[in-house]
Residue, then its C-alpha position, 0 to 999 in steps of 0.5 A: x847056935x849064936x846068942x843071937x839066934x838064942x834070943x831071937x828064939x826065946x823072944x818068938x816063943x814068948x809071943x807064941x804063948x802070950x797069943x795062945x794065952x790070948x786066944x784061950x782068954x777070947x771067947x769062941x765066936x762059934x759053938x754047937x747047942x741044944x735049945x729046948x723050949x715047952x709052951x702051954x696055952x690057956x685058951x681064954x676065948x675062941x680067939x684070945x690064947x694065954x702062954x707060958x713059955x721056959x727055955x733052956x739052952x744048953x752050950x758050950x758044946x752042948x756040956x752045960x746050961x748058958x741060957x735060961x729064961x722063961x715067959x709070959x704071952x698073948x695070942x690075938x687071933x684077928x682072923x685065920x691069917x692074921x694074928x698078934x702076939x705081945x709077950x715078956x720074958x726075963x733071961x739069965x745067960x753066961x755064955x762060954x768064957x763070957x759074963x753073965x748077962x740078964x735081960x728083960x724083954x718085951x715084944x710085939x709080934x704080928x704073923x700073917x698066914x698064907x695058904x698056897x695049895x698045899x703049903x702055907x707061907x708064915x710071915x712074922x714080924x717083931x718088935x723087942x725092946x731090951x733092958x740088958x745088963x751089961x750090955x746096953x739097952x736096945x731095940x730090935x726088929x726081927x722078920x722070920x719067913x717060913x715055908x710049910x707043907x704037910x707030909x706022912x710016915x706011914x700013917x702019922x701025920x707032920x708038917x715040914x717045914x724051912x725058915x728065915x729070920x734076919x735081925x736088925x739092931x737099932x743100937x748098932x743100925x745095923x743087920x746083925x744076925x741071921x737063922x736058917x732052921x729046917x724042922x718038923x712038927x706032929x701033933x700027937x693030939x689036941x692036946x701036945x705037939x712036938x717040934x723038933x728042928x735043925x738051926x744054922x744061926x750066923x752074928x759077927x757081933x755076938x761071942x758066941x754068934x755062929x751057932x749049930x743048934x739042935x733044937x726041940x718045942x714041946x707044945x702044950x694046950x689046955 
């Protein structure tokens, strides 16, 4: 081979490792996690509940915690359809190959509650405000819609459901995330509901953004 050649040679090698260097250092756009959060509700009056609520999300392929926060709340229940819901929760994350954040959030949240036969259609709206570090401070809107309907294994009883939620960014003016879940509740008494749901979540703006996610709620009630 000609020295030339040689060179040319070396030199595409070099930018063959520079860019696999590169890509190493990027943090992955998508990654699978395990999402798991426990609630206790305090009943204060017939229709006023106090909430607890601590999360853990564990990433990076489900092989270590990125997410961690934890949550104080209210539900105002105005009728059986409509309710409110302000909350705070302050977060500790250090997404894969990414730098550690903190946010404190507060949210207010109203969900209606609409009976069809027998499916119920859940439309809940939220406003977030974000103190972020470092990322800038923001607003944000969000808007799930779910789908209901109650079914049995034997003699056990579920509620079944689909959902949809889409977030708007007022920093970025933009629509920048989506979730698509599909999951299943039992109450296994008054007192503890298990929730366990399937979660597709898509965000070109955020490392990682698309997201598999396994996730489970575990419902307490005093």
């Amino acid at each position: 081979m000609r020295r030339p050649d040689l060179l040319v040679l070396a030199f595409v090698s070099v930018l063959v490792c520079a860019a696999g260097d590169a890509h190493a250092q990027t943090p992955s756009k998508a990654d699978t996690q395990n999402w798991n959060d426990i609630q206790l509700t305090v009943p204060l009056e017939k229709r006023v509940d106090f909430i607890l609520q601590g999360t853990l999300r564990i990433g990076d392929n489900i092989t270590r915690p990125v997410d961690e926060r934890w949550g104080i709340g209210f539900a105002f229940k105005v009728n059986k359809y409509l309710s409110f819901s302000p909350s705070y929760f302050h977060r500790e994350a250090t997404p894969p190959k990414g730098k550690h954040e903190t946010e404190e959030r507060t949210t207010l949240g109203a969900t209606l509650r609409l009976p069809f036969g027998q499916f119920s259609l859940i439309d809940r709206n939220a406003f977030e405000r974000r103190w972020r570090h470092p990322q800038v401070n923001a607003w944000r809107y969000r808007n799930r819609v779910q789908l209901e309907h109650p079914f049995k294994i034997n003699k056990a009883k579920f509620t079944g459901y689909i959902s949809d939620e889409v977030f708007h960014d007022f920093s970025l003016h933009d629509w920048v995330r989506n979730r698509f879940g599909v999951g299943a509740s039992h109450a296994f008494n008054e007192h503890f509901t298990l929730e366990v749901y399937g979660m597709r979540q898509n965000d070109g703006r955020t490392r990682p953004g698309d997201i598999n996610v396994i996730g489970t709620v575990m419902r307490f009630r005093l």
